[in-house]
Structures are given as C-alpha cells and as structure tokens.
C-alpha positions as CSV (number, residue, x, y, z in Angstrom):
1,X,89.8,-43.4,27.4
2,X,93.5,-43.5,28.5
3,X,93.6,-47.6,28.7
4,X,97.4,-48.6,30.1
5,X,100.2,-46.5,31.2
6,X,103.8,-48.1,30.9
7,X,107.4,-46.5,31.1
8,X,108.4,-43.6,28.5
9,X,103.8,-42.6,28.3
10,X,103.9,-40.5,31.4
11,X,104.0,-37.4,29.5
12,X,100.7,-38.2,27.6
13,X,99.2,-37.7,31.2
14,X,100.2,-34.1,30.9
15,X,97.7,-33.4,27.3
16,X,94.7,-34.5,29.9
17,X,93.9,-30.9,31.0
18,X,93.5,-30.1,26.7
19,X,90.4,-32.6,26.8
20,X,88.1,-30.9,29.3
21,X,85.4,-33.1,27.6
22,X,87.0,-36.0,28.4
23,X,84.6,-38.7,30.1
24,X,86.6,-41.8,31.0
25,X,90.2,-42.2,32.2
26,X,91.8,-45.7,33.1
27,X,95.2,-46.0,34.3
28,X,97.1,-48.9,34.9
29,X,100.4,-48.7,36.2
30,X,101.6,-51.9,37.2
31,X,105.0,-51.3,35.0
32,X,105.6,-47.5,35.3
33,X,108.8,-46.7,36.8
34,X,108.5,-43.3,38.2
35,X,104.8,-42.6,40.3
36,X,105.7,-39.4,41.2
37,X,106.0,-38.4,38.0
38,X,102.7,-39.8,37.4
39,X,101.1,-38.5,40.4
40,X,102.7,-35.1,39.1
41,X,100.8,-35.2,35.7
42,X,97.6,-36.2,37.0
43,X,97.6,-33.1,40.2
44,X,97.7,-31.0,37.0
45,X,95.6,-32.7,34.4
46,X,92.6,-33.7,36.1
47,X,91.9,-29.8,37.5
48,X,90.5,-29.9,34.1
49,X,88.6,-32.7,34.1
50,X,85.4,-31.1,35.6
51,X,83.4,-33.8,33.0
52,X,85.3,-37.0,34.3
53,X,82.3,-39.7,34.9
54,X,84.9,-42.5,35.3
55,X,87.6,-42.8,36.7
56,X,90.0,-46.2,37.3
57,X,93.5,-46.1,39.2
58,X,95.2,-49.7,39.0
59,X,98.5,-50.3,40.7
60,X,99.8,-47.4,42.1
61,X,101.5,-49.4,45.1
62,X,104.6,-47.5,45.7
63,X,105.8,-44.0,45.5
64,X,103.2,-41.9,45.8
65,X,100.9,-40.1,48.8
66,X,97.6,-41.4,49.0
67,X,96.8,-37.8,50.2
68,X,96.5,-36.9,46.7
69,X,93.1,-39.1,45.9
70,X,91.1,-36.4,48.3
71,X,92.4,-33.9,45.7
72,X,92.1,-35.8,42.9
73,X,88.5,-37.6,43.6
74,X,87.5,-34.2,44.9
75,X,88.0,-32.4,41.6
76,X,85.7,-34.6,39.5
77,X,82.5,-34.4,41.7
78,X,80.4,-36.0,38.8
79,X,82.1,-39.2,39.1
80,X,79.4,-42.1,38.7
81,X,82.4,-44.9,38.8
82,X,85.4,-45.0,40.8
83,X,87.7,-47.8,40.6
84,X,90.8,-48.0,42.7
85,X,92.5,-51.2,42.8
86,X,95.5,-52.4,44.0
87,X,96.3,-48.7,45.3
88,X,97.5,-49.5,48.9
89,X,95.8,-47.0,50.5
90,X,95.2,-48.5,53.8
91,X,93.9,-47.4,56.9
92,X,95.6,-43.7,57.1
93,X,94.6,-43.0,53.4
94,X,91.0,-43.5,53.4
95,X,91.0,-40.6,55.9
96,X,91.7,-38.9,52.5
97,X,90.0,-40.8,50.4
98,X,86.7,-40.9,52.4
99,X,86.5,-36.6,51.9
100,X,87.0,-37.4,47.8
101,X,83.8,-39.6,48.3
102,X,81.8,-37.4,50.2
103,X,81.5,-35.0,47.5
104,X,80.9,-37.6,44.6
105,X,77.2,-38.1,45.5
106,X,76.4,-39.2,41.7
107,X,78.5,-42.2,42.5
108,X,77.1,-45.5,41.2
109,X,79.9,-47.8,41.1
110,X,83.0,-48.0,43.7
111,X,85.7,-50.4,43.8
112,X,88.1,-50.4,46.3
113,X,89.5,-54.0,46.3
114,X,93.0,-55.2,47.2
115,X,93.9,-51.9,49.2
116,X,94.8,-53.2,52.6
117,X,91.8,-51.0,54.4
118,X,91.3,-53.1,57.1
119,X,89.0,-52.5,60.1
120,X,90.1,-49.1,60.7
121,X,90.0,-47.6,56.9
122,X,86.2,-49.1,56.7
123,X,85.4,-47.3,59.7
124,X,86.6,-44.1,58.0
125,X,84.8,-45.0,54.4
126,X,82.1,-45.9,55.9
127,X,80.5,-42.0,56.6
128,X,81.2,-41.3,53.1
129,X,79.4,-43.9,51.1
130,X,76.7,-43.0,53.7
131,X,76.2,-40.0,51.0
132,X,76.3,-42.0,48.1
133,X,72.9,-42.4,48.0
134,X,72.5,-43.4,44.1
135,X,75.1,-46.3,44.7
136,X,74.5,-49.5,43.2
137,X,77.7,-51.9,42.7
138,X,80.1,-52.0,45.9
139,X,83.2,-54.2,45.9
140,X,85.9,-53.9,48.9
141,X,87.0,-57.7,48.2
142,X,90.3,-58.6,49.8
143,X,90.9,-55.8,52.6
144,X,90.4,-58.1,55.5
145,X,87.7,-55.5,57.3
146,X,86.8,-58.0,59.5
147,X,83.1,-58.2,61.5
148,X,83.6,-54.7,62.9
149,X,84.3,-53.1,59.4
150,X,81.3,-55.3,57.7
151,X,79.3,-53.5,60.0
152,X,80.2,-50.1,59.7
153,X,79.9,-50.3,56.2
154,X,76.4,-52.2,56.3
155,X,75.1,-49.3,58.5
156,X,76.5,-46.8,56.2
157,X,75.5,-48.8,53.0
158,X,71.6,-49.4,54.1
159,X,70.4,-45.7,52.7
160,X,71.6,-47.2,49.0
161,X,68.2,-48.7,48.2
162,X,69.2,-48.5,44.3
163,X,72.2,-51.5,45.7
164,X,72.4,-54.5,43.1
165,X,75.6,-56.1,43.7
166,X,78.0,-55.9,47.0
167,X,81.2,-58.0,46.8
168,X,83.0,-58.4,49.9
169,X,85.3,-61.8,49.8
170,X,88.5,-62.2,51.5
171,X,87.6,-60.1,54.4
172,X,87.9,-62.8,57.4
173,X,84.4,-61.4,58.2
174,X,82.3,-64.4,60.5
175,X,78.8,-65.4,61.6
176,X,78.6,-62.4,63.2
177,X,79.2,-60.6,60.0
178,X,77.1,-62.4,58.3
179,X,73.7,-61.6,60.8
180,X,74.5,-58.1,60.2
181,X,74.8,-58.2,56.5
182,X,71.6,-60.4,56.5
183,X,69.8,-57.8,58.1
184,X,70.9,-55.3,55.6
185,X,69.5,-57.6,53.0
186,X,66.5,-57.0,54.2
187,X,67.0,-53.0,52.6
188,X,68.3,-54.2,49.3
189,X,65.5,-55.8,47.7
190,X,66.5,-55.4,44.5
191,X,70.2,-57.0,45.0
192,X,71.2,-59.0,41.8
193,X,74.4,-60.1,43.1
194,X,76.8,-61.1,46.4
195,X,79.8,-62.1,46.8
196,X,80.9,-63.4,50.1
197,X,83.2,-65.9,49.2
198,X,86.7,-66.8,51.1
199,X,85.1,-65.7,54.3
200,X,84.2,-68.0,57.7
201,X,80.6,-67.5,58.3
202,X,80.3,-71.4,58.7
203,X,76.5,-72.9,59.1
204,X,75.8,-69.8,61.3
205,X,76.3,-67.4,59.1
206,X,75.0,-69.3,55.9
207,X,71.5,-69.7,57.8
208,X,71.3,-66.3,58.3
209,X,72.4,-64.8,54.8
210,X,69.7,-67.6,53.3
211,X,66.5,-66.4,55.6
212,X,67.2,-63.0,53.8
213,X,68.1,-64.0,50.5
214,X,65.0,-66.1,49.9
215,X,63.3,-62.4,49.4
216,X,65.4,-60.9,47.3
217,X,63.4,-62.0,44.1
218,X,66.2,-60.2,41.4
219,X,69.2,-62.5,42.9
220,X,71.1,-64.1,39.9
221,X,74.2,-64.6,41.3
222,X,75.7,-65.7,44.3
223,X,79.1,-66.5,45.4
224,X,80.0,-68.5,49.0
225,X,83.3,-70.5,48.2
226,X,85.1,-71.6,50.8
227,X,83.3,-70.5,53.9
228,X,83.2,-73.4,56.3
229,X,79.5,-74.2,55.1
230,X,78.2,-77.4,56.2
231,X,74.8,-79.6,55.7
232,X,72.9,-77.2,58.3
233,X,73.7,-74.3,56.3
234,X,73.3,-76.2,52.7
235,X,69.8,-76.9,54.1
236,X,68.8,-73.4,54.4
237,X,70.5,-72.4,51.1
238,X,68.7,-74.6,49.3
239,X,65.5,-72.8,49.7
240,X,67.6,-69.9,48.2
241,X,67.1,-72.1,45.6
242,X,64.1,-72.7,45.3
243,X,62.4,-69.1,45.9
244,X,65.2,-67.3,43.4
245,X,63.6,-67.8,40.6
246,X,66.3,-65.8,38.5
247,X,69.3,-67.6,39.9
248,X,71.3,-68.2,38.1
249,X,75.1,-68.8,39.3
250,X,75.6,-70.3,42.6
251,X,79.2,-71.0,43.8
252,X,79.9,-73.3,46.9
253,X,83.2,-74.6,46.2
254,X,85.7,-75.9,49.1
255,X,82.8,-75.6,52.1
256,X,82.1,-79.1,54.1
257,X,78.6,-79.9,52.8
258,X,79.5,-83.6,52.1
259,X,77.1,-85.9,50.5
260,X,73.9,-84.9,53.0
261,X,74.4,-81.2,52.4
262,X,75.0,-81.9,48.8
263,X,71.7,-84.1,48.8
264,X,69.9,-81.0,50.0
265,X,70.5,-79.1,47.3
266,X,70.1,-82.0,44.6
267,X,66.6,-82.1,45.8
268,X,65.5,-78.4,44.7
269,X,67.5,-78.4,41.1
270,X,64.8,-79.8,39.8
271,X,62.8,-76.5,40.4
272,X,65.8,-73.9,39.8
273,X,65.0,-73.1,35.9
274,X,67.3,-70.5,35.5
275,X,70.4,-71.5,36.7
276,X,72.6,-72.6,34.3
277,X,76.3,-72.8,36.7
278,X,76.5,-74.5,39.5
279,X,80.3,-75.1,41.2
280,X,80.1,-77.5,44.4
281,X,83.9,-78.9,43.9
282,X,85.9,-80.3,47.5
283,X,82.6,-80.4,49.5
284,X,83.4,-84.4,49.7
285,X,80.1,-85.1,48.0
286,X,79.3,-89.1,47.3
287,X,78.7,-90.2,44.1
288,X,75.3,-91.5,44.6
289,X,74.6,-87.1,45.1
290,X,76.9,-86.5,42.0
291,X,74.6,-88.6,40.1
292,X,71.7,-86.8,41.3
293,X,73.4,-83.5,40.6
294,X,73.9,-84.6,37.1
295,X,70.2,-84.9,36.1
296,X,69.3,-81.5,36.8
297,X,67.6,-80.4,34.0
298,X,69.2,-76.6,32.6
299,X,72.8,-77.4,34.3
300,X,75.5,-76.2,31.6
301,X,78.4,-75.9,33.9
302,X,78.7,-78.2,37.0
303,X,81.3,-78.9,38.8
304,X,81.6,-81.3,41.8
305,X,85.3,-82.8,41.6
C-alpha cells in the first residue's frame, strides 16, 4: 500500500504499473506541489492495476480534471472500496465519476465526503450506486445535498439490502429529509450505524427517524449532534433506546432537549445494557437530570456539560 504522497515521491507513482498484483493504493496529497504530474503517473500506472480492490484519493483539491476519476475508477472494476475525500469534485464531476461507479458493481465501501456535490452531483451519483448492489458502508458527509439530494440517493440506495452504516452529516438536509430516510430504514434492517449529525431535522424529523430505528435490532451507533432536537423528539428517541438492544453510542450533543427531554431519556438508561457512551453536552439539562444520568448503570463515557 502506497500510504502518503509528498513533494519529490511523485515518481514512485510511475513503478505502480510493475505491481499488477498490487491490491491497495492510498494516496494523500495534501502537500504535493505539482497534481498534474500526479494525475500524469496515475493515467499510466493504474491501466495496470486490473487487481486494485482499494483504492483512496485524499486531497487532490487543485490542478487536476476530475474527468480523469471516470478513467481511473473505470479501469479497476473490482474495486470493493473507494475513498475519495477532500477531492472537490462537485456537481460537474460526478457526471464522470458516477460512469467510474457504474462499473464497480463489487463495491462495498464508498466515501465521498468533503467534495462539494451538492444537490445536483447527488442527483448524478445517485443512478450509479443504484448498481452497487453489494454496498454496505456509505459516507457523503459534508456536501450539503440538501432534502432533494437525500432523496435521490435514498431511492437509489434502497436495492443495498447488505447497507450497515450510512453517514450523511453536514448536509443541511431537514424533516423532510429525514421522513424519507426513515422510510428507507425500513429496507436496511440490518443497519449498524447512522450518522446524521449537523443537520436540521428538529422534533419532526427525530420522530420520524426513531419510529424506524426502533426495528433495526443490529443498531450500535448513532450519531444526531446538533440537529435542533427537542423534548418531543427526545421522547421518541428514547424508545430507540430501549428496543436497541446492541446500542451502544448515542450522540445528542448541542440539540435543545433541556432538562424534560433529558429526563426522557434518563428514564430508559436503566434498560440500555450495552451502551457504554453517551454525549448529551449544551442540551441545557438541569442537574436534578444530570444526577439521574449519572446512575446509569454501564455508562463509561458521559458527557452532559
């Protein structure tokens, strides 16, 4: 595995077509001076690369033609993970980037977080992960899709019964959103973990994720910081809760549950064996609740300040 590429290694790129049995390739190029050079190396190495499984592209923000991933992607068509972070590739490259996809339909993992995609680019991604049938960890965090991307990519994602963990924060995606992912819940039975934190689904949108996620039985972990939750919503998410028996990790920092949506939940810990962190900081909880909180029995990590 190549793990980091900084100034003066860009040549190494070029010995990649000599390992044709090479299965993992990470890149990282948040230092290298010249892309093009890099993006050179790699159009020729990776025709090689017929036995890449992995592939992870980190920081290739300027200087380069996002054109290039349909060619690259494209090439290694028994990819099971592909990671493209910080790449931006926005609307106009997931044109590109969506044909790559299509013809990956081993792929297990895709990460496409911090990418500026918006609306449009999810729209566009959307029919290709509609092939990726086998897929089973999706993360688009931080492209601010928006309620009409969400559900584009919901309706393309509900074929994925294998789907275990979906992380889609910082994506300004509302109640709206939030119904529609709910429903797609209802197809991913075996989902272990979600991520929908730094969004604004407020008690609407809480309600509705919680009347799904009470029957997905293999939930450990579940992340809702900062989403404008209050005590109707706690309410409902409490019986997450209590019907998850394998959670684990719950994270509701900065919503507006105050002390009576903060008393909802202090009254299922008592039932909630397995979960061990528990992050409820600026929800303006009294400390009568805090003390409550406290006495829950397998609580290694909670924090309520």
């Amino acid at each position: 595995m190549v793990e980091q590429l900084l100034d003066g290694d860009c040549r190494a790129l070029g010995q990649i077509g000599r390992c044709p049995q090479l299965q993992s390739l990470k890149l990282q190029c948040w230092r290298t001076a010249d892309h093009e050079v890099v993006s050179s190396m790699l159009d020729h190495g990776l025709g090689e690369c017929s036995g890449l499984t992995s592939l992870h592209l980190c920081g290739f923000e300027h200087g380069w033609k996002t054109e290039r991933l349909t060619d690259w992607v494209s090439r290694c068509t028994r990819l099971t993970s592909l990671i493209l972070q910080r790449n931006e590739i926005g609307e106009e490259g997931c044109a590109s980037l969506a044909e790559g996809i299509m013809r990956c339909s081993s792929l297990q993992c895709l990460d496409l977080r911090l990418n500026k995609i918006g609306p449009g680019g999810a729209r566009k991604l959307a029919h290709a992960v509609s092939f990726c049938s086998q897929l089973q960890s999706f993360n688009i965090d931080g492209n601010n899709i928006g309620n009409p991307g969400l559900v584009d990519l919901v309706m393309a994602l509900l074929g994925c019964a294998s789907l275990t963990s979906l992380s889609l924060s910082k994506n300004k995606i509302g109640s709206v959103g939030a119904k529609v992912l709910a429903d797609g819940l209802g197809r991913w039975k075996h989902i272990v973990s979600l991520n929908m934190g730094y969004n604004c689904s407020s008690d609407g949108g809480a309600m509705f994720l919680a009347r799904s996620l009470v029957e997905c039985q293999a939930l450990t972990r579940l992340e809702l910081e900062r989403n404008d939750i209050g005590a109707l919503g706690a309410k409902e998410l409490a019986k997450v809760f209590e019907n998850c028996k394998l959670l684990s990790h719950v994270n509701l920092t900065g919503n507006k549950l105050g002390s009576e949506g903060g008393g909802y939940i202090a009254d299922v810990l008592g039932s909630c064996d397995s979960l061990t962190a528990l992050y409820l900081g600026d929800n303006s909880i009294g400390s009568d609740v805090k003390k409550r909180l406290a006495l829950a029995p397998n609580l290694k990590h909670l924090f309520y300040y």
